[in-house]
Structures are given as structure tokens and as C-alpha cells.
C-alpha positions in Angstrom: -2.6 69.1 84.1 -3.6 66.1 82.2 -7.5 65.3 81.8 -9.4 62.1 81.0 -9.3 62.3 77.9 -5.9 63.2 77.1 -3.7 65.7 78.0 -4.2 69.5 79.0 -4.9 71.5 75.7 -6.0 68.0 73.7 -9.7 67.1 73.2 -8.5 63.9 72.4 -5.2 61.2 72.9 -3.8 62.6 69.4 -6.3 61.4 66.7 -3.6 61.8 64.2 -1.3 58.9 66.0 -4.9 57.0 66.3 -5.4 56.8 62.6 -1.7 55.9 61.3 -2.1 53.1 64.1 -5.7 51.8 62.5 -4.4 52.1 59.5 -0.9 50.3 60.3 -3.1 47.4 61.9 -5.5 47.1 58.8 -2.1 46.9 56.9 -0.8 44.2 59.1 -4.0 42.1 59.3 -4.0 42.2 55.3 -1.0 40.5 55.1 -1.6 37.9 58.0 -5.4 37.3 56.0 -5.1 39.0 52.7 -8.4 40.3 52.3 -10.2 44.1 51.3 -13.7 45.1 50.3 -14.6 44.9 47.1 -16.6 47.8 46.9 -14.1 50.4 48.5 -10.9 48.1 48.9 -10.8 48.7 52.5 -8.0 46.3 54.3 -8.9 44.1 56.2 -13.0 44.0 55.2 -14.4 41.1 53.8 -17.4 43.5 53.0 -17.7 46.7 54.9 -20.8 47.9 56.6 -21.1 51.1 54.7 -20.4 49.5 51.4 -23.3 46.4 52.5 -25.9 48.6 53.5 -25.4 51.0 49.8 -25.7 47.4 48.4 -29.8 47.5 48.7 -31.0 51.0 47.8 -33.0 49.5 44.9 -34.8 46.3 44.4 -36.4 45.0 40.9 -40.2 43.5 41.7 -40.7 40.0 42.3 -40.9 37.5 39.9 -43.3 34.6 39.5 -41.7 30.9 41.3 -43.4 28.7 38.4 -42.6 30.5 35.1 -40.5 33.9 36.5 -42.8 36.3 35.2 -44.2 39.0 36.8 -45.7 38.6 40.6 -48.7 38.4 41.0 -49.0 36.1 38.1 -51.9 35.9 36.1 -51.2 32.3 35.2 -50.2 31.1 38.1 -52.3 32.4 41.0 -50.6 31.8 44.5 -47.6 30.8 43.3 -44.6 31.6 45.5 -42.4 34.7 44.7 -38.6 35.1 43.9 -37.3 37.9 45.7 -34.1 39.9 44.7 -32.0 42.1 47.3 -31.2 44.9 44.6 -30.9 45.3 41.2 -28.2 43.8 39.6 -25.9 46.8 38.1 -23.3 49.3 39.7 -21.9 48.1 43.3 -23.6 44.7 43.7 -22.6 43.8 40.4 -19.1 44.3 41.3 -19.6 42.3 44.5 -21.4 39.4 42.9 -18.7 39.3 40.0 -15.8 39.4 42.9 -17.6 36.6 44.7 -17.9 34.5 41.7 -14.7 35.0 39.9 -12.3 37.2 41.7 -12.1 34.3 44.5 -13.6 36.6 47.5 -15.2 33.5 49.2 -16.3 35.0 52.0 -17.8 38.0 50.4 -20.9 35.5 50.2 -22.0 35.1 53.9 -21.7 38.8 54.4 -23.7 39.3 51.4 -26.4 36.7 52.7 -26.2 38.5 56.7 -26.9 41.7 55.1 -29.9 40.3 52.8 -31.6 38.9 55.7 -32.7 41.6 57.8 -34.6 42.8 53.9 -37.4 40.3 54.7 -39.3 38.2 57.0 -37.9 35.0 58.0 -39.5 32.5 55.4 -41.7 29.5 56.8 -39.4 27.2 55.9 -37.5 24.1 57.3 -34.2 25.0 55.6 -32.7 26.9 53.0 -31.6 24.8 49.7 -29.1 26.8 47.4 -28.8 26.4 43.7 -26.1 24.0 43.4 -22.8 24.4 41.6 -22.4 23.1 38.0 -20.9 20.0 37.2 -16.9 20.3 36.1 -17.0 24.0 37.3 -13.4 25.2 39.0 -14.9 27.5 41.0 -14.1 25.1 44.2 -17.1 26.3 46.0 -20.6 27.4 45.3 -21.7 30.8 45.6 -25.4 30.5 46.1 -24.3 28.3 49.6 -22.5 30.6 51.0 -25.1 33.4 50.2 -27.6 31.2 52.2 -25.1 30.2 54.9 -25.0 34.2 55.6 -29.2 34.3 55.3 -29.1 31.1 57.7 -27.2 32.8 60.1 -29.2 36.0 60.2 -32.4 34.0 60.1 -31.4 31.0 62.5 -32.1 28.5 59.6 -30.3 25.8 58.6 -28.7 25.6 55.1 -28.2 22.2 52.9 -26.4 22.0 49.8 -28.7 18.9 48.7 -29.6 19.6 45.5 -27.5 18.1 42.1 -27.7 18.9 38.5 -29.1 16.1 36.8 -26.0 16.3 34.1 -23.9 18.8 32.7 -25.3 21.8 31.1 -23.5 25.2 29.7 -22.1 28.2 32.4 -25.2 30.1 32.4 -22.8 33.2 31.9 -23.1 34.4 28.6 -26.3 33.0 27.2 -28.5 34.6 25.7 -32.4 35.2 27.3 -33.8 32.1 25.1 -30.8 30.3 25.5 -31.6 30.8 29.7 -35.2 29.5 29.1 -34.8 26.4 27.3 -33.2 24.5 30.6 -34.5 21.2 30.5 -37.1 20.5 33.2 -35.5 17.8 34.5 -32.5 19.8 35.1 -32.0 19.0 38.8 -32.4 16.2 41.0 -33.4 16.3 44.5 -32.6 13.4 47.0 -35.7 11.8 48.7 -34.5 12.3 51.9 -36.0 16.2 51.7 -39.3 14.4 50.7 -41.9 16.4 53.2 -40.0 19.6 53.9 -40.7 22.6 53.2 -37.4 24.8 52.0 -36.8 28.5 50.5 -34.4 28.5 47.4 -31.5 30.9 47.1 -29.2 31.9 44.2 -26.9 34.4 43.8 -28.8 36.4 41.0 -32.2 35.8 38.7 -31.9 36.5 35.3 -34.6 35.1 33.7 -35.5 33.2 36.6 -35.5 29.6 35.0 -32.8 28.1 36.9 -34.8 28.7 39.8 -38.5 27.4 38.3 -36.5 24.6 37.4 -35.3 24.0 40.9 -38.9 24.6 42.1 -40.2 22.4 40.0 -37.6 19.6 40.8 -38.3 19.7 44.0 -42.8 19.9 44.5 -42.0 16.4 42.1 -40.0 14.8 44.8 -42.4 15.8 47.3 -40.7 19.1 48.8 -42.9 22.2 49.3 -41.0 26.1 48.2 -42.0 28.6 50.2 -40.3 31.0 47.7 -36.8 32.0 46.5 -34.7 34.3 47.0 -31.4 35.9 45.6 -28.8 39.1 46.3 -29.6 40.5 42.4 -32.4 40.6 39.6 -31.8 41.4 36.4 -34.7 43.9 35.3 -36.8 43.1 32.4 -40.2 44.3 31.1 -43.0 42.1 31.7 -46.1 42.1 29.8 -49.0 39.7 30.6 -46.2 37.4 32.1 -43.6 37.1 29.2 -40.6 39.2 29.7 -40.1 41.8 27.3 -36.9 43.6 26.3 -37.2 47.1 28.1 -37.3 47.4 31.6 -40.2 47.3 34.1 -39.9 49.7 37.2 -38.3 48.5 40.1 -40.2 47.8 43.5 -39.6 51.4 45.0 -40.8 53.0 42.8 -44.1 51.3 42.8 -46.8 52.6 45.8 -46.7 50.1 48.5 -43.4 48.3 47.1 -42.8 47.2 50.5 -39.4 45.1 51.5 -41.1 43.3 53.8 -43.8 41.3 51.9 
């Protein structure tokens, strides 16, 4: 006599048919929209759940929004913070490299969707991404579609409104002092943002001058930050504010080292 759930002798309608057919479909929707996680390779996944949730086991402190030292700055009391998802090594590495150069588009909202529910919604009016560098070949940016996926999970609305001021040198591959000496007039930032309030995003903070810069650019065209935030940090030692070669501990393992400040 067959049961509900299958037939007499089964506890289930043949889980071995079940996983050849999931595994055909996954097969067939990878050809129809070639796609597979980055982190397991996974047909069919943009970024799977699994793999996004392994992607924020362990974050690097935040860093100072006016000179990217550490938070809370001596220098600059009250200054807002730049917050970083994880540490940038291992399987967020891979997924930010993929993102960047191995043309998984995509890969960025699901990266920004899994960032979001990390902190609290910030008071902002919108989200303003580091733009993309003149002449790249990139074809898109991949700090905007990082905070397309935080917009979505925040309900905030995203604008790609910032410019570089001229052409300066892929950030990739230069050296710590080479990072820093980004001229402060880097960016420019049109005056129809004049009187908002907006929370940066990148895709990772290395030194953290890109985003100062950015920060900077836009208090002097009369736009408030409420802070930044990015999907990796790059950890460095900080002593009284100026970042030092070995690295500083990251924020769980620090008493109190709360996601959610």
C-alpha cells in the first residue's frame, strides 16, 4: 500500500532520483545563465547562502573616517567610523577578487544583502559608492553594486554620484605610502547632494585613504558622512593613529567588539 510520502517500504519518493534531478536542473540552469559560486563552484549560485554567511566570521576593528586610523581616534574625536564586513584574506578575498576581475557581476549585490543585516541601518539619506576609475575596462563598478545589495537589505537608495577629479593609478598594487599620498582633491561631488546626509561604501579599505578622501570631498561640498562602510579591511597595526606594519587584533577578539555598533 502506498503512503504519503511515497511508496510502502520508502521513507521518502526515492532521494537518490531527487538529487540526480537537482543536480540535472542546476546543470541545465548553468547553461541557460552560466553562473556558479565562487566560493564552492556550486551551479547555478551567484553566491550561496552557506558560502555568504562563512564570509563574516571575522571582522578587523574600525577605522577612523578623517585619517583611517584607529577608531576611536585620538585626533579626531567624533569622527565617523569605516566599518569592514570581514577581514580581507581566505574566502572573501576570493570573492572580492572574482567580483572585480573574474567578471562575477552579480556576486556584488549578494555580497552587499549579506553585509547588511552585520549592522544597523545608517542615518543616512542614501548610499554613495566609491566610483569607478577613469579609463578602467571593468564596465561596471564594484563598490555600486555592493551598495545596491546594502540598499536593498536596508531600504535605501543608492547613487553613483560621485567622479574622480582626473585620472590616478589602479589602486591595485601600490604600495601603503603610495595609497596615502592621494591627492585631496581627488573626487568631485555634484552640488546637487549639497544638504544630504549619505554613508560611503567601497569594496575593501586598505589604508583607508580612498575613502577619507571621498569624506572629505564631500563635508566641502556641503554633504554630511554618516560613516563608511566596505565587504573587507585589510589589518594593520595601529599605534597612536599611524598604521604600523604588524597587525592589530581584529574586532572579536576584543571584549565588547560588538557587530552592531
Amino acid at each position: 500500500m502506498q503512503d504519503k510520502m511515497g511508496f510502502a517500504g520508502h521513507a521518502g519518493p526515492f532521494p537518490g532520483k531527487i538529487m540526480f534531478i537537482n543536480r540535472l536542473f542546476a546543470a541545465v540552469l548553468h547553461v541557460l545563465w552560466p553562473t556558479s559560486c565562487p566560493v564552492c563552484g556550486r551551479l547555478g549560485e551567484v553566491l550561496c547562502t552557506d558560502c555568504a554567511a562563512s564570509l563574516f566570521l571575522l571582522s578587523p576593528l574600525p577605522r577612523c573616517l578623517r585619517c583611517g586610523g584607529m577608531f576611536p581616534c585620538l585626533r579626531h574625536p567624533g569622527a565617523p567610523r569605516i566599518r569592514s564586513a570581514s577581514i580581507y584574506n581566505g574566502k572573501i578575498k576570493s570573492v572580492i577578487l572574482a567580483l572585480k576581475y573574474g567578471g562575477f557581476r552579480t556576486v556584488g549585490q549578494r555580497l552587499g544583502m549579506a553585509m547588511a543585516p552585520l549592522w544597523e541601518r545608517p542615518d543616512a539619506d542614501l548610499l554613495l559608492p566609491v566610483p569607478l576609475h577613469r579609463g578602467s575596462s571593468r564596465g561596471y563598478n564594484q563598490a555600486l553594486e555592493i551598495a545596491r545589495g546594502l540598499g536593498r537589505g536596508w531600504g535605501m537608495e543608492t547613487l553613483d554620484a560621485a567622479q574622480w577629479a582626473r585620472r590616478v593609478p589602479r589602486r591595485a598594487g601600490l604600495s601603503q605610502e603610495e595609497r596615502r599620498a592621494l591627492a585631496h582633491d581627488a573626487f568631485v561631488i555634484p552640488s546637487r547632494l549639497r544638504g544630504l546626509r549619505v554613508a560611503l561604501v567601497d569594496d575593501v579599505c586598505t589604508t583607508g585613504t580612498t575613502l577619507t578622501r571621498l569624506a572629505a570631498a564631500c563635508e566641502n561640498a556641503g554633504v554630511s558622512v554618516a560613516g563608511a562602510y566596505t565587504a573587507a579591511g585589510v589589518v594593520e597595526r595601529l599605534k597612536n593613529g599611524v598604521p604600523c606594519s604588524d597587525n592589530i587584533p581584529s574586532e572579536r577578539s576584543v571584549p565588547g567588539g560588538d557587530r552592531k555598533f
